[in-house]
N, C-alpha and C positions, 0 to 999 in steps of 0.2 A: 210210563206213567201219564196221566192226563192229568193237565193243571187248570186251573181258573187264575186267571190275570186280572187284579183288580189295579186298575191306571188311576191314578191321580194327577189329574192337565193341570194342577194349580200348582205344585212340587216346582220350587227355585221359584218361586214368582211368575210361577206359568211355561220359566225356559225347557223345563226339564222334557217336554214333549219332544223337543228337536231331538234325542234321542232316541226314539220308538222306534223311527225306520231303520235305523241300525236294531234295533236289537229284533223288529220282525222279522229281517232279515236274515239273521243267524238263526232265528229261529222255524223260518221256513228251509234254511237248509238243511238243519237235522231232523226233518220234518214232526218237529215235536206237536205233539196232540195239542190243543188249546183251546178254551173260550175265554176270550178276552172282555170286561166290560169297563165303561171308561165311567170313575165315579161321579157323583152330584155332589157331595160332601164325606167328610172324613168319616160321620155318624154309619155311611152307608158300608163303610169297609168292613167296620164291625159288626154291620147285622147278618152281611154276605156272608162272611167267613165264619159268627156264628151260627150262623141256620143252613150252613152248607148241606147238603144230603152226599155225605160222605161215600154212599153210591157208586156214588157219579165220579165223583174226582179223587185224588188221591194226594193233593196239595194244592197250594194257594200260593201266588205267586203274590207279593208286595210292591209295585210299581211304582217307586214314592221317594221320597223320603224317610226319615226319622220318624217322624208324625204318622207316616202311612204304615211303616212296621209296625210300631208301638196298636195302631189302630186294627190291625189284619191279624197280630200277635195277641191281641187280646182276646179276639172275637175266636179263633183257634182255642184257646184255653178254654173257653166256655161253650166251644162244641161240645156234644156228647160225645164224640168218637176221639179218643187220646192218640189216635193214632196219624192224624193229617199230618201234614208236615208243611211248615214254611219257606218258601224262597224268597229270595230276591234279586230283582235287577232291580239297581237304582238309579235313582236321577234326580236327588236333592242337592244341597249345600255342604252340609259337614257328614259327612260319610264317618262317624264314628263305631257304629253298629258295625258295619260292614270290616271298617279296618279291625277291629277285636276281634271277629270271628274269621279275617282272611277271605271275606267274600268279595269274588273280583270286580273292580268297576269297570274293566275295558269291557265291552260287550261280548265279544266271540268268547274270552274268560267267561264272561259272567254266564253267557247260555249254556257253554259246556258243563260247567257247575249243577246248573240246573237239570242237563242232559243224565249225567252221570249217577245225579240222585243222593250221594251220600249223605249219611244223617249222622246228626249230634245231638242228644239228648241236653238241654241250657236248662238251668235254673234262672225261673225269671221273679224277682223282686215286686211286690206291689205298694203302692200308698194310699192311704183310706182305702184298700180294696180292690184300686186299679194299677192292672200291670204295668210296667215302666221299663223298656229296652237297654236306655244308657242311665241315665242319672238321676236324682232326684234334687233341687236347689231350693230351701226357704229363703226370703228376704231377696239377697241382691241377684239371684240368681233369673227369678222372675222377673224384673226390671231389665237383666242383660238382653233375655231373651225377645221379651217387649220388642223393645230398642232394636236390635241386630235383624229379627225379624223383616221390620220395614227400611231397614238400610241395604241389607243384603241385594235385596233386586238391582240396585244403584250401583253400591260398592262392591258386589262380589262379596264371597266366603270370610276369606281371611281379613278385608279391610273392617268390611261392617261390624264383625263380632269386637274388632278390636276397636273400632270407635263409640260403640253401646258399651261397652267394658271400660274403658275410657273415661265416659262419662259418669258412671255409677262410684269408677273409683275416687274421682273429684270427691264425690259428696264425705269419701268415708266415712257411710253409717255405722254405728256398732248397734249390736241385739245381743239379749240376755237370754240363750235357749235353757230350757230345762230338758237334760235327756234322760229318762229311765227315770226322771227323780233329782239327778245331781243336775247344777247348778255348770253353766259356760258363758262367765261372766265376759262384757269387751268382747262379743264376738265379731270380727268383720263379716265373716263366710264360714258356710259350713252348706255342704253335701252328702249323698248318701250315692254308692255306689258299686261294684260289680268289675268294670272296667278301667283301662287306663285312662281313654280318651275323654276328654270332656267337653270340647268346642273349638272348631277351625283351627287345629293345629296344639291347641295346649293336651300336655299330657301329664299326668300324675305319674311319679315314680312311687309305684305302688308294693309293698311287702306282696308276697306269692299268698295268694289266697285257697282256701279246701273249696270243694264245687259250693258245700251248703253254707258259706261263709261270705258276707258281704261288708262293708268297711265304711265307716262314718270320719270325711274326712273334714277338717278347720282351720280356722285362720283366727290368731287373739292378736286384739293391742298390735293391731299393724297400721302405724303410720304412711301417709301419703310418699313421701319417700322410702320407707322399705317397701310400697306396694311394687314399684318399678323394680326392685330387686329380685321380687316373688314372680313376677311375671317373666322376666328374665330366663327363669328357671322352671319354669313351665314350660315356657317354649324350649328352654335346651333338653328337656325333658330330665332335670336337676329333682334330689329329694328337697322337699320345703314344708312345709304345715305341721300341724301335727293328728293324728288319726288313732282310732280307736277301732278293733275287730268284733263285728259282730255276727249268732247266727240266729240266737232265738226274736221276738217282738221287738222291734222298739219304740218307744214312744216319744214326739216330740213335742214342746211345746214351747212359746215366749213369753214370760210374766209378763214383759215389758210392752210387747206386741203382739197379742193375741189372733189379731187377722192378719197377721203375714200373708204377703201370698206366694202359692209355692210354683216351681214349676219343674214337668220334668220334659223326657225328649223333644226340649225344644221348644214347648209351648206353655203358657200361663195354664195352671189347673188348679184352681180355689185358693184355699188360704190355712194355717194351722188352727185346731195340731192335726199333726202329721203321725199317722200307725202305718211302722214299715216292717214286713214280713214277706215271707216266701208265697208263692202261688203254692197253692193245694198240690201240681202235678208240675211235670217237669216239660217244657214245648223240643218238638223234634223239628231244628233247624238243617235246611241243605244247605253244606260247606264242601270245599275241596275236597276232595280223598285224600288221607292223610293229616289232615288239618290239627292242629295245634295252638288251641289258644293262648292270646296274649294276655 
């Protein structure tokens, strides 16, 4: 196979580069075909990877993060050719993508992965229209991410998320979403999601899902002391919340807060309401042989 490597130098606060030489180097040892280009912005991963001349390559490697999947995954959906397929070697902060689908992060794993080829057909979820890899968050979830974002460089993965979260949980806001129509009074949190993973280590114990079934998870009437409880149980990866199955439209909305703003892998992306549904087609992700999703 011949790939295109699209690098993002800005992934982890810029650290994530100190991994390249490793992974060129496992990569010149399998002497895998390559053009590598190093990006200018996120915007650029999506126009790459949608205006690829399918040609030529035959996948598109994500060099990144969460941000850089989400951005190289999208532009792949909106090629003409359904056929490209995605990889990844990563070099972010919260490798949640990568843990749900088993994609390795040591390097010689991750290239052989790559080497090998194997594909997985993923259903990928959109909001207003754009694809989303891990999750989608209204209200506090955009705030986390904010927040976590400019601390992570300082504090690392796991400190930052949990002192933006932290802080959010101090305030306990509550929002009145309207979903489909019905009414979720007192809400602390609510998400929309596909996988377990949701941020540096927290995990949903989630009900088994069908491929075209995605799951709107929430939090009501949670005091400042049972939020320690809930997190507690996140981290031990414990059931907590409560969640609703879905696979047709859904629609979201806040009487009470109309501009909420949302965000999903990772990054702040406008405000409600929020229309979540399936992508048109299904992306062909490279995973292990054998691979088994969580």
């Amino acid at each position: 196979m011949k790939f295109l490597m699209l690098i993002n130098p800005s992934s982890k606060g810029g650290r994530g580069v100190r991994l390249l030489p490793r992974y060129r180097s496992e990569l010149d040892k399998r002497k895998i075909d390559r053009t590598e280009i190093i990006l200018s912005s996120i915007d650029e991963a999506f126009e790459r990877a949608g205006n690829l001349d399918s040609t030529l390559y035959d996948a598109v490697v994500a060099v990144g993060g969460d941000g850089t999947i989400r951005a190289v995954g999208a532009g792949l959906l909106a090629n003409p050719d359904p056929a490209l397929k995605l990889g990844v070697l990563y070099t972010g902060t919260s490798p949640d993508f990568c843990r749900t689908h088993n994609i390795p992060l040591v390097p010689d794993k991750a290239v052989t992965c790559l080497a090998e080829g194997f594909t997985r057909q993923i259903f990928v979820l959109t909001a207003n229209g754009n694809p989303f890899f891990c999750s989608c968050n209204p209200g506090m979830g955009a705030e986390v991410a904010a927040c976590a974002n400019k601390l992570r460089p300082f504090l690392g993965d796991f400190a930052g998320t949990l002192t933006a979260l932290a802080g959010a949980l101090l305030k306990n806001r509550r929002y009145t979403f309207k979903v489909n129509g019905t009414l979720l009074d007192d809400c602390n949190h609510l998400l929309i999601t596909r996988m377990p993973f949701i941020a540096s280590g927290l995990k949903l114990a989630l009900p088994e899902l069908k491929e075209e079934e995605y799951l709107l998870w929430y939090l009501q009437d949670v005091s400042r002391f049972k939020w320690l409880q809930i997190l507690l149980k996140l981290y031990r990866k414990q059931p907590c919340g409560s969640w609703k199955i879905f696979s047709a439209p859904l629609m979201i909305e806040s009487p009470s807060h109309g501009d909420l703003p949302l965000e999903y892998d990772g990054d702040p992306h406008g405000t409600l309401p929020l229309e979540i549904k399936f992508a048109p087609r299904r992306l062909n992700l490279i995973v292990p042989a054998g691979d088994k999703l969580k």
